[in-house]
N, C-alpha and C positions, 0 to 999 in steps of 0.2 A: 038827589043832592049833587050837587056839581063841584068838582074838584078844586077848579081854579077858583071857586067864592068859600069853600071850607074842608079844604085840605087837610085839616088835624082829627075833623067827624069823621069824613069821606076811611082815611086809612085806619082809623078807629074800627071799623066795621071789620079787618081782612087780621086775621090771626097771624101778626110778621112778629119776627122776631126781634128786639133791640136793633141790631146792628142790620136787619135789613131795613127797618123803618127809619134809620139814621142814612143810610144811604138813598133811599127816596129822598128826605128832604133835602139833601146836599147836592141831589139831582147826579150820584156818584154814580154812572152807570157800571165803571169796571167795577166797582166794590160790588155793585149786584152781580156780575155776571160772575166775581171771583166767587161768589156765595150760592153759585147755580143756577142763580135767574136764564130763565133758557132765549134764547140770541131772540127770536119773534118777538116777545114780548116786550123785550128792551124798546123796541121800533115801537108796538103800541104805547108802551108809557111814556114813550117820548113824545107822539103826538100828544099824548090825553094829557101834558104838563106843560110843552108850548106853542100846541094851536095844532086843529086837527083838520082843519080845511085848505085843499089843492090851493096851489101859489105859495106864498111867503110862511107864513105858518107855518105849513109841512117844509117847507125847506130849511127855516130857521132851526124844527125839530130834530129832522136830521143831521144837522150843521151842529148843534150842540152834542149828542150825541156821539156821534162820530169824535169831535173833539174829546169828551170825558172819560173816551174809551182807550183816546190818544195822552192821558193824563193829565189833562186839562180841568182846573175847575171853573163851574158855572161863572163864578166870579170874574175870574180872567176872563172868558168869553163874553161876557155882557160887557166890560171895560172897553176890549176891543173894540166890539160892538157898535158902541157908542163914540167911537171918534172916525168910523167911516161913515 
């Protein structure tokens, strides 16, 4: 089952808690990382949420990322996003 077509089944399967499964979907990295989420995996869930193949994808991933960690929401970032 693949993330990006069923995201609510996919994190269904993984024993999270309330407030970590609310920061998944908010794509809140510092909330995960203020909760424990260990720094590695932050990078992989940021591919496996917006695009996990070399070039623009993985860059996009990191570029969000890095923003959310900078307290940025996904929100704002895609706004930007969208007018360059």
């Amino acid at each position: 089952m693949r993330f990006a077509t069923h995201e609510a089944k996919v994190l269904d399967r993984y024993p999270l808690r309330p407030d970590e499964r609310a920061a998944i979907e908010r794509r809140d990295f510092r909330a995960l990382y203020d909760l424990g989420f260990h720094p590695y995996l932050g990078g992989q869930l940021a591919r496996l949420i917006y695009g996990n193949t070399a070039g623009k994808g993985a860059a996009v991933a990191v570029r969000k990322l890095v923003e959310s960690l900078g307290g940025a929401s996904s929100e704002g970032y895609a706004a930007k996003q969208d007018k360059t």
